[in-house]
N, C-alpha and C positions, 0 to 999 in steps of 0.2 A: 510365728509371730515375729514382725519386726520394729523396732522404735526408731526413730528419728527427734531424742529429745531435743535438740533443738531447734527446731519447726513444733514441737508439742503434737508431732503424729504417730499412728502406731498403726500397722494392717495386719490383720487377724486372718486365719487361713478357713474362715466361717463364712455364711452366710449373717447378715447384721441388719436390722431395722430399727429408723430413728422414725419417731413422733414427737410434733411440736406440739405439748398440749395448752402452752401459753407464751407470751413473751415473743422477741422478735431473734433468729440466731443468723449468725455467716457463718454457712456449716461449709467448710472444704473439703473437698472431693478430688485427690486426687489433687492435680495442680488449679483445679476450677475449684470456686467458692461459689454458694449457692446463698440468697437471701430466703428465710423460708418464717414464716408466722406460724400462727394455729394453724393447724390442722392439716400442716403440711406433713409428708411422711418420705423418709430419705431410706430409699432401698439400698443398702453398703455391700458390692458382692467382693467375694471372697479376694484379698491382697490386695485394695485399693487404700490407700493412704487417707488415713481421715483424723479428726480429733481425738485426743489418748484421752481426754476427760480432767486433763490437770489444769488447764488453763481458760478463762472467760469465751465462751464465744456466743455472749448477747452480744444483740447488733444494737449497740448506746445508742444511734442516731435513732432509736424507733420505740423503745423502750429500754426499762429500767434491770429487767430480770429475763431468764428463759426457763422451761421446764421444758425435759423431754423425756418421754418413755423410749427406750430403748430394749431389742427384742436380741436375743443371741441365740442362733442355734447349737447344739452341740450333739451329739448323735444317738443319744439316746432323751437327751431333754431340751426344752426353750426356758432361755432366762431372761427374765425382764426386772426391769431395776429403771426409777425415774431419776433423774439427775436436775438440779437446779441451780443455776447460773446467775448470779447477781453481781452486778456491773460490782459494786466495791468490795465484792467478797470472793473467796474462791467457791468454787464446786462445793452441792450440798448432796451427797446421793442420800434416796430413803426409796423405801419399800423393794425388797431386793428378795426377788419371790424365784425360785424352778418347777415348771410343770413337766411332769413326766408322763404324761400321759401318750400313749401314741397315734392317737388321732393328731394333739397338740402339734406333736412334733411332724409328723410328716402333712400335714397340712400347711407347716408353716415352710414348708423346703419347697413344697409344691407352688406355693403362692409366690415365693425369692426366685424360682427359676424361671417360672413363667414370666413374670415383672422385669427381670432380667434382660431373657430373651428379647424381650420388646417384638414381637410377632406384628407385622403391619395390622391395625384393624383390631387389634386383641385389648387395646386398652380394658374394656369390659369384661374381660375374664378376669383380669386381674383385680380390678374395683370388687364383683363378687367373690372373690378368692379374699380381699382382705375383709371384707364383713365380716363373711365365715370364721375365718379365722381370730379378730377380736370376738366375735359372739360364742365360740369353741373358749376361749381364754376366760370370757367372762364367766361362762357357765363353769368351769372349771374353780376360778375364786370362788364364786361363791357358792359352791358346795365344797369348800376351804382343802379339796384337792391341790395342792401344792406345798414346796419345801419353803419357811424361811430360810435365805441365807445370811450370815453372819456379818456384817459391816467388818469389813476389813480394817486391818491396823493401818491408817495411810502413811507412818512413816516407813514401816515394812514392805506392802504392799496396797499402794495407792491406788488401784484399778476396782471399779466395783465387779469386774470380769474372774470369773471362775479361772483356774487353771485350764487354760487351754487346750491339757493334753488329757483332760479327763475323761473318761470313755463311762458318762451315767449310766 
């Protein structure tokens, strides 16, 4: 893991997926920033410089708040945590969930590398790779298969991210 507090970025040595499930964000990528609304989904592969989660990144000119699901792999589980962004507030995280399941997990590696890759022509394995993989996650909630994690103490540790060196 590395920070860059001031630029407010951090790159994780993971595979990482963002979902905008509301709201407007300028998600940076690297030295690129991206505009993304609903239903956009930001593939983060492993050491690219992106948002640490401590600082606003709704895009005000489009609206007022962001919501985004956010997916983290780690090698025996996937964690997903939504985070909420409001123009005059900071960072809200809630529902901070780990699926251990191993379908969960190595579908979701499959789906990050393919997506990755970017294969001329493959767009559509990957579009079917993410279905799967939300409809694997959903079935998994709700037959209540997963860990809560604990809201971290933000003055301790402000990150809704597990310890990185955990081996679930």
């Amino acid at each position: 893991t590395a920070l860059w507090p001031e630029h407010n970025l951090n790159e994780v040595n993971v595979l990482k997926l963002a979902c905008v499930l509301s709201g407007y964000t300028d998600f940076q990528l690297g030295a690129q920033a991206v505009l993304c609304g609903p239903g956009y989904f930001i593939f983060i592969p492993p050491n690219l410089p992106h948002p640490d989660g401590l600082i606003n990144i709704t895009d005000t000119s489009q609206s007022t708040f962001c919501e985004i699901c956010y997916f983290h792999l780690y090698p025996n589980a996937v964690q997903c945590w939504v985070s909420r962004y409001e123009a005059a507030r900071q960072k809200r995280p809630f529902g901070n969930y780990l699926m251990t399941h191993e379908h969960v997990t190595r579908l979701f590696q499959v789906l990050m590398e393919e997506t990755i890759a970017g294969a001329h022509g493959e767009k559509e394995l990957s579009e079917k790779l993410l279905q799967s993989f939300l409809r694997l996650v959903q079935r998994e909630m709700n037959a209540g298969r997963f860990q809560e994690v604990p809201q971290a103490d933000e003055d301790r540790f402000p990150h809704p991210h597990l310890n990185d060196n955990r081996d679930f």
